[in-house]
N, C-alpha and C positions, 0 to 999 in steps of 0.2 A: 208789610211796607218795604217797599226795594229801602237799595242802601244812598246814604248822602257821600260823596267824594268831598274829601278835605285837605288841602296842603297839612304840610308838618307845621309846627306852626312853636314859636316861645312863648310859656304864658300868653297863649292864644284870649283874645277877648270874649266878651261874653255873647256875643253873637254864636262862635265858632261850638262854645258848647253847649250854645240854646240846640243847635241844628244835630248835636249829637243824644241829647235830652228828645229830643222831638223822633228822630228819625229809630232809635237805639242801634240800627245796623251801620255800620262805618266801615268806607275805606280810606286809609288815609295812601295819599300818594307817595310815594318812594322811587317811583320811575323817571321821572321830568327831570328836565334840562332845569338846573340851580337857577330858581328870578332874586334877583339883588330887589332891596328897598321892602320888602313885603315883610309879613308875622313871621316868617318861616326865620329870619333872624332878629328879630327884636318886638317888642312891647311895648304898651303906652302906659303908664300911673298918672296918677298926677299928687303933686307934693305942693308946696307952701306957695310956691311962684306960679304954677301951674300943670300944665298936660311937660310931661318929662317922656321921652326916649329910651328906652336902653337897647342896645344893640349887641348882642354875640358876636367878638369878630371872626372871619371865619381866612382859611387860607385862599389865596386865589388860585385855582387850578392852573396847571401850569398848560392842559391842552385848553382851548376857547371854551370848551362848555365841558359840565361836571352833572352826574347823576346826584339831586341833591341826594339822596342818602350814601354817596360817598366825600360831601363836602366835609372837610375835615376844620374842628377848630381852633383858633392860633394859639398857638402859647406863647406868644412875645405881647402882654398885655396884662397886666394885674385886673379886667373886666369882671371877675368872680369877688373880688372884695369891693369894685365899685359899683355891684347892681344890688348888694345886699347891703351897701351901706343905704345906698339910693332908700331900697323898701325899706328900710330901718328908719330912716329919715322922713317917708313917705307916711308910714302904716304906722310908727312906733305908740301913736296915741288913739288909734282907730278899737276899736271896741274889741278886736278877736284875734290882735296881733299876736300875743302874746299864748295867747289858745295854737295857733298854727303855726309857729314861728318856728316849734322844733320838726315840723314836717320839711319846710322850705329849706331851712338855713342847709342841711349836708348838702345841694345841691349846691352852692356855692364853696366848698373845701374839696368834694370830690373832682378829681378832672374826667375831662370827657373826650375821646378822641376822635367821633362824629355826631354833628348837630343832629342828625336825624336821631342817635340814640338818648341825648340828652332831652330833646325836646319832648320825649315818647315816654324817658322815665318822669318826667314831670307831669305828663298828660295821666298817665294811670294813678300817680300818688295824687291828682288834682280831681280826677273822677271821682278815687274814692274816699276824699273829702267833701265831697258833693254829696256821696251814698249815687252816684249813678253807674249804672254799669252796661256800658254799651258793648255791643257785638264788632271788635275791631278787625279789622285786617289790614292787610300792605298790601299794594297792587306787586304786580308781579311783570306787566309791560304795561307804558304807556297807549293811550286811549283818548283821542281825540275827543270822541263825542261818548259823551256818559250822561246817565241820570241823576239829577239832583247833583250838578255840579257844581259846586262852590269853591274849589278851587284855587279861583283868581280872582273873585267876587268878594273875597271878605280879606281886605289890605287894609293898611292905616289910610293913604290917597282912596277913598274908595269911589269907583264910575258907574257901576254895576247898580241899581235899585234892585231892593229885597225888600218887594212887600209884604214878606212872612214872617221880616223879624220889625219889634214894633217897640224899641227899649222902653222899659220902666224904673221911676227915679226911687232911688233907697240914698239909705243914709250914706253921705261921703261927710269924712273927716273936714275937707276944704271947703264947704259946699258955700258956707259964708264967705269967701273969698269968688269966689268961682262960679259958682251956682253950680245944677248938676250938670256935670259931663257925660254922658252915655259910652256903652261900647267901648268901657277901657279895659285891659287885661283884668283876668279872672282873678288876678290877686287883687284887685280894688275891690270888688265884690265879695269876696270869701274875707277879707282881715275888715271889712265893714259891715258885714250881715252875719258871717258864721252859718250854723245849719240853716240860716232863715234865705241863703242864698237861694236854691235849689227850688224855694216857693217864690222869689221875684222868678228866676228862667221859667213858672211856671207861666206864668201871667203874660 
C-alpha cells in the first residue's frame, strides 16, 4: 500500500492516526511553508465547559514564511504548565489517566526548541501507547501533488470531506454534559479507552 502524507501535527486527533493505523507507511511533511491555525500547533480536548484549545505558541519568523520544521517554540509563555494543568483538569477522573499520565507529563517539564521535534517525540511515545508502529519518514522537498494526501484535510475548521474516516463513539468522561464529540486529540481517546483505544481506530 503507497504511503499517506501527514502534516506535523500536537496531540494530532484521531483521525490523523486512524490514517496511519490504516495506511502503516507514513510521510510526514517537514518541507512546507508554516500554516497558522491548523494541528500542526495545537489540539482540541474537551473538559467540563466543553471542546478547549490548547495552542503551542510558536515564534514568528522574522523572514515572511518559515519551513515548518524550522519553526521555533517561544519561550516567553508558561504554555507547558497551562496544557498539562488543562489535561489534568480535563482527563484527571477519566478511567486511564493515571495509567498514562507518567508517559505525558515529561513532555511538559522538558523544553523543546522546534515544534516539529516536540510534536514527533510525542507522536512516537503516542504510537507506542497505541502498540502501532508505522513505517515513518520526513519528506526531504516539497511536493505539490502526492498520494493520499491529507495534509491540509485534517484541521480543526475542516472543508475537505473524508469519506474513509467514519468516527465511532467510546466513552468520554463529559459525555453527560456534552454528549459525544468525535475527532478530538488522541489524548481523549487514550486516558478514556486505554489499550481498548487501538480497537475503536479499528472500527
Amino acid at each position: 500500500m503507497p504511503a499517506v502524507y501527514l502534516s506535523t501535527a500536537y496531540l494530532a486527533p484521531v483521525q490523523y492516526y486512524c490514517k496511519m493505523y490504516t495506511f502503516g507507511s507514513v510521510v510526514i511533511e517537514a518541507c512546507e511553508n508554516y500554516v497558522k491555525q491548523t494541528y500542526r500547533n495545537r489540539c482540541l480536548i474537551v473538559a467540563g465547559s466543553g471542546i478547549q484549545s490548547l495552542s503551542v505558541p510558536v515564534e514568528k519568523p522574522q523572514a515572511g514564511k518559515c519551513l515548518t520544521r524550522d519553526i521555533r517554540i517561544s519561550e516567553h509563555s508558561h504554555w507547558q504548565q497551562q496544557h498539562w494543568h488543562a489535561l489534568v483538569s480535563a482527563y484527571g477522573m477519566s478511567p486511564f489517566f493515571e495509567y498514562y499520565q507518567d508517559d505525558f507529563a515529561p513532555f511538559y517539564n522538558r523544553r523543546y526548541t522546534f515544534l516539529f521535534d516536540f510534536n514527533e517525540a510525542l507522536r512516537e511515545m503516542i504510537c507506542t501507547l497505541l502498540d502501532i508502529c508505522p513505517s515513518v519518514r520526513y519528506s526531504t522537498r516539497y511536493e505539490t501533488s502526492v498520494p493520499n494526501d491529507f495534509r491540509e484535510s485534517i484541521r480543526p475548521k475542516r472543508t475537505v470531506r473524508d469519506d474513509t474516516f467514519c468516527p465511532r463513539p467510546y466513552y468520554q468522561v463529559f459525555a453527560d454534559r456534552h454528549g459525544f464529540l468525535p475527532d478530538l486529540s488522541i489524548a481523549d481517546l487514550l486516558f478514556n479507552m486505554g489499550p481498548e483505544s487501538v480497537l475503536v481506530m479499528k472500527k
